[in-house]
Phi, psi and omega in degrees: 000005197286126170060043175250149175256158132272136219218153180238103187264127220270163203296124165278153203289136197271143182189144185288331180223152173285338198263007194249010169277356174281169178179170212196117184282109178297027159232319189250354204056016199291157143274162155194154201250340194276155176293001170308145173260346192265163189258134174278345189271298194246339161129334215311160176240100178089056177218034178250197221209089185288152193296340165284338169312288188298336182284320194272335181254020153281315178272008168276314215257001178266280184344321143337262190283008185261358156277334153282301167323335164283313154333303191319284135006266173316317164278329129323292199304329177302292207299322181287009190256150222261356196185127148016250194331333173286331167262060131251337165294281178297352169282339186289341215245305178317320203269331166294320150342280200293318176338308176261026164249298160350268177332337193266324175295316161328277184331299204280342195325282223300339198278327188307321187254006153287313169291354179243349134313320189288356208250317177298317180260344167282339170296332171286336196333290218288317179285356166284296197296341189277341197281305202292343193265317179331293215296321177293328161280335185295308175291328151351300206319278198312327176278305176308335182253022171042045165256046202295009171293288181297307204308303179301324184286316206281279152012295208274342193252331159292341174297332170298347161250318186260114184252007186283162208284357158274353182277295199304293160321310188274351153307305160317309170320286176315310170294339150319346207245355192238167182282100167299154177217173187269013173265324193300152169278090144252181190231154173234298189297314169280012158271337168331089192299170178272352173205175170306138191223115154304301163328310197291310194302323166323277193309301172303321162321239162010316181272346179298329193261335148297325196220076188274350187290341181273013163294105176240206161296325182292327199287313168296328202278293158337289183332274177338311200270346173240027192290352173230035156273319217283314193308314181283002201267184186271338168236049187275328190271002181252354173272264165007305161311304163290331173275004179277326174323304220280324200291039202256309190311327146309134191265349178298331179287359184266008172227350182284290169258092217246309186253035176250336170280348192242316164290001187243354199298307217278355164249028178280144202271177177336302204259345169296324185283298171335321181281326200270352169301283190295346164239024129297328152330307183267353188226065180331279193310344158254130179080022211292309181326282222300299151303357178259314160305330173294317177255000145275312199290345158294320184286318174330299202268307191245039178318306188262013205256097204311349185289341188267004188274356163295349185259325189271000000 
């Protein structure tokens, strides 16, 4: 833990769509994903705008002229009409027009505002991406300022739109730095670098022994595949021990990595060997090396221990 801080790290923000962490300042048009009230592109302060905000007042300002253009209509067909009855006619026409355009808006809203979301972001992209690198500097800052606190709460809410391995590294990076706990809101899987990377293996020792539930398949996948870069590092065979620990709570991983579990029975802790004893028990026919090791390294060790003897 030498040169690590403790840190309380703000709640991360929860959203149904990743795009709804945008927002967008109405004095410069800058984007931005961060809880800042000031704009990092013009400074302005308590002037953004969140992207349902913005959609809705697209779809406010269509509704708007296409009831004018409807009007309109309708007040031709009036003024042109030659007798009582014909203007009586297009004003009746007029109000059905708008009624059953209405009705269509109604019907059609979520889809309406789904296309005019996709047409806001694809029109936007290049200025959406230019606001997210403002926000990637911003933490950049906060990191040069040994504030790796921040530098990560910015990183992490930016990485839900930008997933590339330099965003994922300096997250890493940051989370080196601090004392993990098993209370923390951490992340793993979205940290997976694209090659071997010793930091994430750092970060994983360390999130592994807080948090072994943060083990997943990709994680194992990662593991399998750099396992004798990993072997070489200095706390690599005891990292290793642990995600072999962790892949137990599954029960499909004690036989999907069966031979990362089988160089490891013998550091497994107590109630881990006990789960994979049992369920080579319920499961004969799989995996048998793993199991015949699993349960000599049971009978050596918890021999007299009556909970492994139903296993043995």
């Amino acid at each position: 833990m030498s040169g690590r801080i403790p840190v309380e790290l703000r709640k991360a923000r929860q959203t149904v769509h990743t795009y709804e962490r945008l927002k967008q300042c109405t004095r410069c048009g800058a984007y931005s994903v961060l809880w800042h009230d000031n704009c990092l592109s013009c400074g302005a302060e308590r002037k953004f705008l969140s992207i349902g905000d913005i959609v809705t007042s697209v779809l406010r300002r269509n509704v708007q002229r296409d009831a004018l253009i409807l009007a309109a209509i309708a007040c031709a067909a009036f003024y042109l009409a030659r007798s009582f009855e014909e203007m009586a006619l297009a004003a009746g026409a007029g109000v059905v027009l708008i009624a059953v355009y209405a009705l269509l808006r109604r019907r059609y809203a979520e889809a309406l505002m789904n296309a005019t979301l996709r047409k806001l972001l694809l029109g936007e992209n290049r200025a959406i991406r230019k606001g997210i690198l403002l926000d990637v500097d911003d933490a950049a800052s906060d990191m040069e300022d040994g504030d790796f606190k921040s530098a990560y709460e910015k990183l992490r809410e930016i990485g839900a739109l930008i997933t590339g391995s330099h965003i994922r590294n300096l997250k890493i990076y940051c989370l080196n730095r601090f004392i993990l706990r098993s209370d923390m809101e951490l992340e793993l899987g979205t940290l997976i670098p694209d090659e071997f990377e010793p930091g994430f293996i750092t970060y994983l020792y360390e999130a592994a022994k807080v948090n072994p539930g943060l083990v997943q398949r990709d994680t194992l996948d990662y593991v399998q595949k750099y396992r004798v870069q990993i072997g070489g590092m200095l706390e690599g065979r005891a990292t290793l021990a642990l995600v072999a620990a962790a892949a137990l709570r599954v029960k499909e991983y004690a036989f999907e990595y069966a031979s990362l579990l089988y160089d490891f029975v013998d550091e497994l802790p107590r109630e881990r060997l006990l789960r994979l004893c049992r369920l080579m028990k319920e499961n004969p026919d799989r995996a048998p090396e793993l199991r015949q090791k699993a349960l000599e390294t049971a009978a050596r060790k918890y021999g007299n221990d009556p909970e492994f003897e139903g296993c043995l």
